[in-house]
C-alpha positions as CSV (number, residue, x, y, z in Angstrom):
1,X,13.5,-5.9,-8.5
2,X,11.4,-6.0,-5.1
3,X,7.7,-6.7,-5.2
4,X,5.3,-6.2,-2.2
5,X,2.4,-8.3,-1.8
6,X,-0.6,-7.6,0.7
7,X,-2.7,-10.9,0.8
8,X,-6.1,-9.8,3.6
9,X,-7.3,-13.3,5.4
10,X,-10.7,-13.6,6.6
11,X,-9.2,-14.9,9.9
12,X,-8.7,-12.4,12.5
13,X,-9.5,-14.5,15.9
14,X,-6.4,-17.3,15.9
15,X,-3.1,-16.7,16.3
16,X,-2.3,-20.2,15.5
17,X,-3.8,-19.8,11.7
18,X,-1.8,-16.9,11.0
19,X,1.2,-18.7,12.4
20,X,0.4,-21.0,9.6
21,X,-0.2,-18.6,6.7
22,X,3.4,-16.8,7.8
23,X,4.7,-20.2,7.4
24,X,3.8,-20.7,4.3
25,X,5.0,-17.8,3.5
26,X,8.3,-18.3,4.9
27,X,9.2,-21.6,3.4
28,X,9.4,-19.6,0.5
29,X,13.2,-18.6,-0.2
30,X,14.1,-14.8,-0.3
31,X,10.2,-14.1,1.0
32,X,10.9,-11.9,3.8
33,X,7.5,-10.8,6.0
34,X,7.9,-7.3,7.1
35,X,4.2,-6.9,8.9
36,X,1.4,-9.1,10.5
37,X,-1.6,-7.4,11.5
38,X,-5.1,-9.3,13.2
39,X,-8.2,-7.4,14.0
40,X,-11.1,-9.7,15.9
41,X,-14.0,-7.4,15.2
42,X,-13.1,-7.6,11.4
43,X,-11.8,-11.1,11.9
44,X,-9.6,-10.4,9.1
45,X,-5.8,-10.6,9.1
46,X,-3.6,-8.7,7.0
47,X,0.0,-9.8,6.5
48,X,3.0,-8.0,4.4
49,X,6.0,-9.2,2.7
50,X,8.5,-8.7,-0.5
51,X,10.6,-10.3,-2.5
52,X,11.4,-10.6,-6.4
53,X,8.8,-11.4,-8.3
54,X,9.0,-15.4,-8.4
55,X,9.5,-15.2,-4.8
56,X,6.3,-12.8,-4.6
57,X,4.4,-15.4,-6.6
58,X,5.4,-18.5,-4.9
59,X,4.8,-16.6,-1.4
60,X,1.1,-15.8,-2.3
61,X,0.3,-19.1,-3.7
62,X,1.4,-21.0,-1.0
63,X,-0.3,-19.0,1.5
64,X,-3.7,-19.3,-0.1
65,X,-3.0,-22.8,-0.4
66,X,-2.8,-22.7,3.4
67,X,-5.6,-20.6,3.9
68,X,-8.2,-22.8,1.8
69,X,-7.0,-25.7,4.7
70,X,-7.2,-24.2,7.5
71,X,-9.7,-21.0,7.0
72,X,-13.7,-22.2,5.9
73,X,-15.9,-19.5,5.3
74,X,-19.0,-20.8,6.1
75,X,-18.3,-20.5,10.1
76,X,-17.0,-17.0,9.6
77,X,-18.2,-13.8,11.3
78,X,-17.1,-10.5,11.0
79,X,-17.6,-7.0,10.2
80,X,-15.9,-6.9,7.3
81,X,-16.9,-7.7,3.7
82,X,-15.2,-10.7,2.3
83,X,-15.4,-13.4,-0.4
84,X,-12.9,-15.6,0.5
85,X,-10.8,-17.5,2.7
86,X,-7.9,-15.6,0.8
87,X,-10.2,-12.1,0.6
88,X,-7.7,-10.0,-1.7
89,X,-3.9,-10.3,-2.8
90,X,-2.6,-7.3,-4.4
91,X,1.0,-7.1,-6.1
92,X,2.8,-3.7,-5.3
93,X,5.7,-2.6,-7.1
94,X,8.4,-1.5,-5.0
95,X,12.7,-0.9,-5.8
96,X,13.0,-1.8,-9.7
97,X,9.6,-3.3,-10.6
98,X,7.3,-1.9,-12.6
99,X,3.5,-2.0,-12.3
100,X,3.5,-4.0,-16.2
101,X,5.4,-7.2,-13.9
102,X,3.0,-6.9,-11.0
103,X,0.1,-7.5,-13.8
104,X,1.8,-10.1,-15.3
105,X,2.2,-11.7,-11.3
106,X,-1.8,-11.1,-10.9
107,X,-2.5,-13.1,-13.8
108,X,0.2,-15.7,-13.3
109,X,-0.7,-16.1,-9.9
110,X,-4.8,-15.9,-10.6
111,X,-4.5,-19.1,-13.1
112,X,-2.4,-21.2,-11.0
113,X,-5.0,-20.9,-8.5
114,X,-7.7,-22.0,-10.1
115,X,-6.3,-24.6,-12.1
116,X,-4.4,-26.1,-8.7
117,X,-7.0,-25.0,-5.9
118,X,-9.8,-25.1,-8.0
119,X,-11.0,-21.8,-5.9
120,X,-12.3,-19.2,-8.6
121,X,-10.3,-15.7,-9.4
122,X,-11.5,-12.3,-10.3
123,X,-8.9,-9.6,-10.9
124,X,-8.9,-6.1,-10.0
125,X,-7.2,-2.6,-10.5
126,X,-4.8,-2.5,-12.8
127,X,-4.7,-6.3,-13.3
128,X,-8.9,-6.1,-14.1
129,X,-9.9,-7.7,-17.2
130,X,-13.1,-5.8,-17.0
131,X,-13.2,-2.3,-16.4
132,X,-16.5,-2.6,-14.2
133,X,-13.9,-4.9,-12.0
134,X,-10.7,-2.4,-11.4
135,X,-13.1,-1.2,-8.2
136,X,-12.5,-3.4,-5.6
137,X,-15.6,-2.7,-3.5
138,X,-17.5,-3.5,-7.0
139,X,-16.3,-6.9,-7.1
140,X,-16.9,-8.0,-3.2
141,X,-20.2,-6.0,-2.7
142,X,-22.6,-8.6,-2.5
143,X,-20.7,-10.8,-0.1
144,X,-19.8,-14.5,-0.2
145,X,-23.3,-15.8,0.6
146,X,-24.7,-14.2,-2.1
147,X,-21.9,-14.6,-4.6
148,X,-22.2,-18.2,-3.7
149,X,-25.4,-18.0,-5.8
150,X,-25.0,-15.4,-8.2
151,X,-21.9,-17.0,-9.5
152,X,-24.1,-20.0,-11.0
153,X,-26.9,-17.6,-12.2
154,X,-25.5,-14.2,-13.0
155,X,-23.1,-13.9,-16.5
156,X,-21.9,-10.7,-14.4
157,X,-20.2,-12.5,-11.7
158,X,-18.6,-15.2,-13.7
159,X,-15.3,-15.1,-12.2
160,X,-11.9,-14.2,-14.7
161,X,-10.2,-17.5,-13.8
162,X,-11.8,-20.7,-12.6
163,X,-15.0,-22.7,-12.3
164,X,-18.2,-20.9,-11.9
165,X,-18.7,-22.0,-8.7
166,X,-17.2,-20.9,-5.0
167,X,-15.5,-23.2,-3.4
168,X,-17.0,-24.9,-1.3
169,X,-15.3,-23.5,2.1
170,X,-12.6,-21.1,0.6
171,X,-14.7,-19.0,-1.8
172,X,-13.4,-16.9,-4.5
173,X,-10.0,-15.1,-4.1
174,X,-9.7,-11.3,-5.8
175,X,-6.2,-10.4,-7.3
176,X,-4.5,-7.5,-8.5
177,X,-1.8,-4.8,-9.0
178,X,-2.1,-1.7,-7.5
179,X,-0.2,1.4,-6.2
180,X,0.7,1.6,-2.2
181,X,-2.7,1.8,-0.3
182,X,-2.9,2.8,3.4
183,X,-5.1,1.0,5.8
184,X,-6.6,3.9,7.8
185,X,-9.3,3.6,10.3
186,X,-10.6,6.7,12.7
187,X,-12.7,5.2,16.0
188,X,-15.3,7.7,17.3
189,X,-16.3,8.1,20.8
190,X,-19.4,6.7,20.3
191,X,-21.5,4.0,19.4
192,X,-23.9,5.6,16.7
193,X,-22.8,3.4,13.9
194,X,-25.2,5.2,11.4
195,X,-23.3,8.2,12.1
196,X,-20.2,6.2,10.9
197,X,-21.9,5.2,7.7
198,X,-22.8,8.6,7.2
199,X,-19.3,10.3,7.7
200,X,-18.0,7.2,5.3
201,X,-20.4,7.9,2.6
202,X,-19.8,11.6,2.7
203,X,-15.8,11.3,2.5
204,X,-15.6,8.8,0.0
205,X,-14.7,9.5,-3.7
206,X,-17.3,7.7,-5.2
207,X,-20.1,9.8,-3.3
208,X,-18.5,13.0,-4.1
209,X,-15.7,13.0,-1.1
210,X,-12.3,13.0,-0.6
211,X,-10.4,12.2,-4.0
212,X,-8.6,8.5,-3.9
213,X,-10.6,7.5,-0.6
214,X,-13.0,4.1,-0.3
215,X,-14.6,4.1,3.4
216,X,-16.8,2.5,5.1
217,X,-18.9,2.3,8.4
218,X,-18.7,-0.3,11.3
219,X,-19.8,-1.4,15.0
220,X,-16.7,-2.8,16.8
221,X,-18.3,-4.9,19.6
222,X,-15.1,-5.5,21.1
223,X,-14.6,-2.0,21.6
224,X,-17.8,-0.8,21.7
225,X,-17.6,2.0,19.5
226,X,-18.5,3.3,16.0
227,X,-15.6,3.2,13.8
228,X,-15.0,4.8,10.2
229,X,-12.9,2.3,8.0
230,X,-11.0,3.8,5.1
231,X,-8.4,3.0,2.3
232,X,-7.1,5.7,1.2
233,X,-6.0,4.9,-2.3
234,X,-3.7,7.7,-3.1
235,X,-2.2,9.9,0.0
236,X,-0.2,12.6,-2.0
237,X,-3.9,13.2,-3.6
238,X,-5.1,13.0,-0.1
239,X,-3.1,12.9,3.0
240,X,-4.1,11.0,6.2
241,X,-4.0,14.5,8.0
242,X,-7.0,15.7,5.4
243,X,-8.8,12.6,6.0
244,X,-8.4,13.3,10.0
245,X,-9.4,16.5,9.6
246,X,-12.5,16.0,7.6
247,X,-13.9,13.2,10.1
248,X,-13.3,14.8,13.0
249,X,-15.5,17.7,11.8
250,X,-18.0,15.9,10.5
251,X,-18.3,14.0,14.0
252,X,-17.9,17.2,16.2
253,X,-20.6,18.2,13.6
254,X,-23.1,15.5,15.2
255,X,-21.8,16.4,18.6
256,X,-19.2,13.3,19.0
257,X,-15.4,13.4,19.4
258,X,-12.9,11.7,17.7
259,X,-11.2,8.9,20.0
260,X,-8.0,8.0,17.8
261,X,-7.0,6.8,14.9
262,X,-4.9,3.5,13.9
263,X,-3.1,1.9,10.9
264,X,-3.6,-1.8,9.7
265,X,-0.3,-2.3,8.5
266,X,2.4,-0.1,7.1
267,X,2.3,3.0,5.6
268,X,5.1,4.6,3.4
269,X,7.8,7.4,4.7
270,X,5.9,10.3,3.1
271,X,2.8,9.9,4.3
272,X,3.7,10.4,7.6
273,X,5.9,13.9,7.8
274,X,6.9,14.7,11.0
275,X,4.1,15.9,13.5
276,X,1.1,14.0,11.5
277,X,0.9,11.2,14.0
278,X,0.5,13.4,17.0
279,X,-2.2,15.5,14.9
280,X,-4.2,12.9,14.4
281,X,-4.3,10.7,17.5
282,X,-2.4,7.9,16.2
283,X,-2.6,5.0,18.3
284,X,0.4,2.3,19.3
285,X,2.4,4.0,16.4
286,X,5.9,3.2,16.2
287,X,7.6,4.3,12.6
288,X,10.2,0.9,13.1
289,X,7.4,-1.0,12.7
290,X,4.9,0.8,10.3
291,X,6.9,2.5,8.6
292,X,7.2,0.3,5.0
293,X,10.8,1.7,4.0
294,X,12.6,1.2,8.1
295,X,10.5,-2.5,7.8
296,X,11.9,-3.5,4.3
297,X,15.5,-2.6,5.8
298,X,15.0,-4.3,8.5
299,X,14.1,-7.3,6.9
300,X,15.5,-7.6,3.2
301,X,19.4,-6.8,4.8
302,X,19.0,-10.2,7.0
């Protein structure tokens, strides 16, 4: 039985921290990492690995261990939303595992974290307690500053597992099982970003878009450009290609062109039949290394 687990880190900016979180990680036997990704405009980190399910669990845990030492939230800047130190961890079921264990890992792993970090848990997707939680964007959307007050006042945002209070530096952590997700984002040659918030609102599902696709709008400053930021939550329902397409027209639409499009991490074998990448301006992609099925060969045979 091989689980995947995807924990996000709201640390994008130093190499020596994600050093860190892999090596907690790592010290874990049978916990093999098969991706790393950093982005400095989102200051956000993303990092990949599998294992059976204890090892999944023991992986996590110690990496958000590491994270609420080394990561504090209240110096943190970046584009993207985020609640804590730890942002999200889902649990993926991969060869032999069932999305029942990764539920059962969620809420395992949710417990132990608040009983031994003392940093507060909400669960989402299919390990949500509350069906107004299974949305992810629904449980982040007000931001840690805010939720560092709301928590204390508002019977809504009383987390599933833990005190109601943030902690003080590492914030609350959101965990879950889920189905494979693909990081997506599509840069624009421009750097209107309310024409990026505008293409996300009109592609996502909850506004009447694209089925299975969350998006949102951002201003890189490294890069100087508007980008659109997706997750596209279910690609046999709707393929990257789709997603591509639909962008690019709603830019050319506004008179901007479409600059190129990257993945934050991995995405699985099918999505990406042969010619997609080239149709839709993939950047830096190398299937070895983004493709999940060549990465967990790679890594679970040594």
């Amino acid at each position: 039985m091989l689980i995947e687990c995807v924990p996000n880190f709201s640390e994008g900016r130093r190499p020596e921290v994600i050093d860190a979180l892999v090596a907690a990680i790592e010290s874990v036997p049978g916990a093999r990492l098969i991706d790393r990704s950093m982005d400095a405009s989102h200051n956000r980190a993303v990092l990949t690995f599998v294992g059976a399910p204890e090892v999944a669990l023991e992986g996590a845990f110690r990496a958000i261990a590491k994270a609420r030492e080394r990561i504090d939230l209240r110096a943190h800047q970046g584009e993207h939303p985020r609640i804590g130190a730890t942002d999200v961890v889902p649990f993926v079921p991969l060869e032999g595992a069932t999305m029942a264990r990764c539920v059962e890992l969620a809420h395992a792993l949710g417990a132990r974290v608040a009983r031994e970090l003392a940093i507060p848990v909400y669960f989402y997707e299919a390990a949500a307690r509350r069906p107004e939680r299974r949305n992810l964007p629904d449980v982040r959307n007000i931001g840690f500053e805010k939720l560092r007050e709301a928590v204390v006042t508002d019977p809504a945002r009383l987390p599933d597992e833990g005190p109601a209070r943030l902690h003080e530096s590492a914030g609350a952590t959101v965990i879950g099982a889920r189905n494979f997700l693909i990081a997506y984002n599509i840069n624009l040659d421009s750097t209107d970003v309310k024409l990026a918030k505008d293409i996300a609102k009109r592609i996502r599902e909850r506004d009447g878009g694209l089925p299975g696709i969350k998006a949102m709008g951002f201003f890189l400053d490294d890069l100087q450009l508007a980008q659109v930021s997706m997750n596209v939550c279910d690609f046999q329902r709707t393929g990257l290609q789709r997603v591509y397409e639909e962008v690019e027209r709603l830019a050319s639409a506004a008179g901007v062109r479409v600059r190129e499009s990257e993945l934050v991490g991995l995405a699985p074998r099918a999505a990406l039949p042969p010619g997609v990448a080239e149709r839709i301006r993939l950047a830096r992609f190398d299937p070895r290394a983004q493709v999940v099925e060549e990465r967990v060969a790679a890594r679970v045979g040594s």
